[in-house]
N, C-alpha and C positions, 0 to 999 in steps of 0.2 A: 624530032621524028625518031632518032636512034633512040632517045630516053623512051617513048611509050611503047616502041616495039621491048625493047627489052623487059617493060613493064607487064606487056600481052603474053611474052613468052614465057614471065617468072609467075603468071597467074594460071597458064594452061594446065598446069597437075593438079589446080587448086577446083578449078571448074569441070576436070573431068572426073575426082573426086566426087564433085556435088553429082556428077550425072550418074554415076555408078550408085550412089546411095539411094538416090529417088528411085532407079530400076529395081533397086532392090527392094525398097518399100512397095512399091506395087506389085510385085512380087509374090511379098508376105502379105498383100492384102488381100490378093488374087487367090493366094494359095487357104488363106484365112475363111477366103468365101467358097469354096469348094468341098473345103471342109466341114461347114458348116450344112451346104448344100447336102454332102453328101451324111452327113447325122439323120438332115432331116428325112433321106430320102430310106434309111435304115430305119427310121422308126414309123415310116409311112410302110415298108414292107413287112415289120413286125406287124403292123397293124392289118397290114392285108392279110398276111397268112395266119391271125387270129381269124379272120373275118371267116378263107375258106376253112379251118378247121370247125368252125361253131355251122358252118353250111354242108359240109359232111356228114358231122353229127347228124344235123338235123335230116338232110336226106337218106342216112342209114334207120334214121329211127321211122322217118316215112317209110319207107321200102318193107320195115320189118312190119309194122303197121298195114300196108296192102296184103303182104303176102297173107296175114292173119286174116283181113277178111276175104282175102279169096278165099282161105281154107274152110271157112265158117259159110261163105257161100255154096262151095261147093260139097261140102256137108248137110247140106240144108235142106228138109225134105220138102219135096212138088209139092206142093197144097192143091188140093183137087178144088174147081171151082163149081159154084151152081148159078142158072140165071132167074132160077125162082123168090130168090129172096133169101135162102139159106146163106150163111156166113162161114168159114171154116177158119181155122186159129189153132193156136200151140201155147200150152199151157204146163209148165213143170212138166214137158219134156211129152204131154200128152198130145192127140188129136182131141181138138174140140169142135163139136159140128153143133153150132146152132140154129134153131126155126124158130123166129120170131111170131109171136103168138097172133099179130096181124094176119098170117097165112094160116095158119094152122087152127083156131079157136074164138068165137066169138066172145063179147065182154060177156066176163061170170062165168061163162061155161066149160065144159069139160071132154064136151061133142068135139069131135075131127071135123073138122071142113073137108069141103074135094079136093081144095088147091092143096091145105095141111095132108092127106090122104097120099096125095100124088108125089108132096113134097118127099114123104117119110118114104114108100115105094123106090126113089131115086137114093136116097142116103141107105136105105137098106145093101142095093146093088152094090153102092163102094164099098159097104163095112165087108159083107161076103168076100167081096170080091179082092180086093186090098188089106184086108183085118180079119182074115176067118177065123184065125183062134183069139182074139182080139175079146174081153172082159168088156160091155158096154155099160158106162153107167147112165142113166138116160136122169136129169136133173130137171123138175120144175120148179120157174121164180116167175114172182110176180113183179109189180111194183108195191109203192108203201101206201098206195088208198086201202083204206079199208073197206069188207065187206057188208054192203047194204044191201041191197036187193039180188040175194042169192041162197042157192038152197047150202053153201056153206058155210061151214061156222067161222074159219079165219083164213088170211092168205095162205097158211102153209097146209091148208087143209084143199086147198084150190090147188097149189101146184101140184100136190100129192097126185092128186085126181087125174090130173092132165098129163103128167109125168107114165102115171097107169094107163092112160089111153093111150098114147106112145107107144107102150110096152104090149098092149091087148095087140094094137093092129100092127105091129111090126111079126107078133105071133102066127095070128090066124092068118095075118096074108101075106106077110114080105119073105118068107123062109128064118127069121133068126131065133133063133133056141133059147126058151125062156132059163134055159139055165146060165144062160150067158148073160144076163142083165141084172144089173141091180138099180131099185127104185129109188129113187131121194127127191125128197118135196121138201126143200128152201123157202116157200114163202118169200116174203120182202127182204129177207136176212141176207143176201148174197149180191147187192147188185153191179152190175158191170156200170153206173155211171150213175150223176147224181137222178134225183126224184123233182128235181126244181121246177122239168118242162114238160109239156107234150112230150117230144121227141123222147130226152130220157127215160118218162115211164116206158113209152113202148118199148125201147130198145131193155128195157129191165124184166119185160110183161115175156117169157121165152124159154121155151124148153132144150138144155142144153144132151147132147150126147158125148159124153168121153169116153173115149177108148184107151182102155189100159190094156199094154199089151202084156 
């Protein structure tokens, strides 16, 4: 009995030895994974603060982007409307008013309608009225059929005509001063969209007025 205690007691600096070294290893394993944790968790925050820098950008370039189109909005002139079938538009920075020839001219003809009559009557009032020094050019275009049962010789001899009808009764009845107009007949040469359909020709078949100011 005396031999194995002395034997417990000459091995106790040996086993506390062994204890101290395993603390220490887990420890260094401990400290090993902290460290690593903590790499990863620096390159997961390099990554986020790439992330808000490229969302910054992008919401500064939005922002500057609204503010442009509000300026462009609010820059942007009223387009007066009609509910007779006339259309109004901006073109290289002009007023474009046009009457589609469904209202205003039978097929081949050159004659005013009531409704085309009534139509010009109402576009007169805005040019006076919103445009009075305002240079009108008054544009007739057809489509691309060609002329067969008319007393014209070709399309551009038709818008011409029509273009002058516009011009006669804007004179004698609307108040606008024939010095203030210029005539232009386009024929088929100008069209706003293809010639493929119904729809197209008509919308091509129309006497445009531009206002240069």
């Amino acid at each position: 009995m005396k031999i194995n205690a002395l034997v417990m007691l000459a091995m106790l600096p040996l086993l506390g030895s062994c204890a101290s070294q395993k603390v220490l290893d887990d420890y260094e394993a401990e400290l090993g994974a902290l460290r690593e944790e903590r790499t990863a968790l620096q390159r997961e925050n390099a990554g986020l603060q790439d992330q808000l820098s490229q969302t910054q950008m992008a919401l500064s370039s939005t922002n500057g982007e609204l503010e442009s189109a509000r300026a462009v909005v609010a820059t942007a002139p009223i387009l007066p409307t009609f509910d007779n079938g006339v259309e109004v538009g901006m073109r290289g920075g002009n007023l474009v008013i046009m009457i589609p020839s469904s209202i205003s001219f039978g097929s081949g003809k050159s004659t005013l309608s009531s409704n085309g009559k009534s139509a010009l009557e109402e576009v007169a009032e805005l040019l006076r009225r919103e445009h009075p020094n305002g240079q009108y050019w008054i544009e007739g275009h057809t489509d691309n059929d060609q002329i067969s049962k008319s007393k014209f010789a070709s399309n551009r001899v038709l818008s011409n005509a029509r273009a002058m009808s516009v011009l006669e009764y804007f004179v004698a009845n609307c108040g606008i001063a024939d010095s203030s107009c210029v005539v232009v007949g386009h024929g088929e040469y100008n069209p706003v969209t293809d010639n493929d359909s119904k729809d197209g020709k008509a919308r091509n078949r129309r006497v445009e007025i531009v206002v240069h100011e």
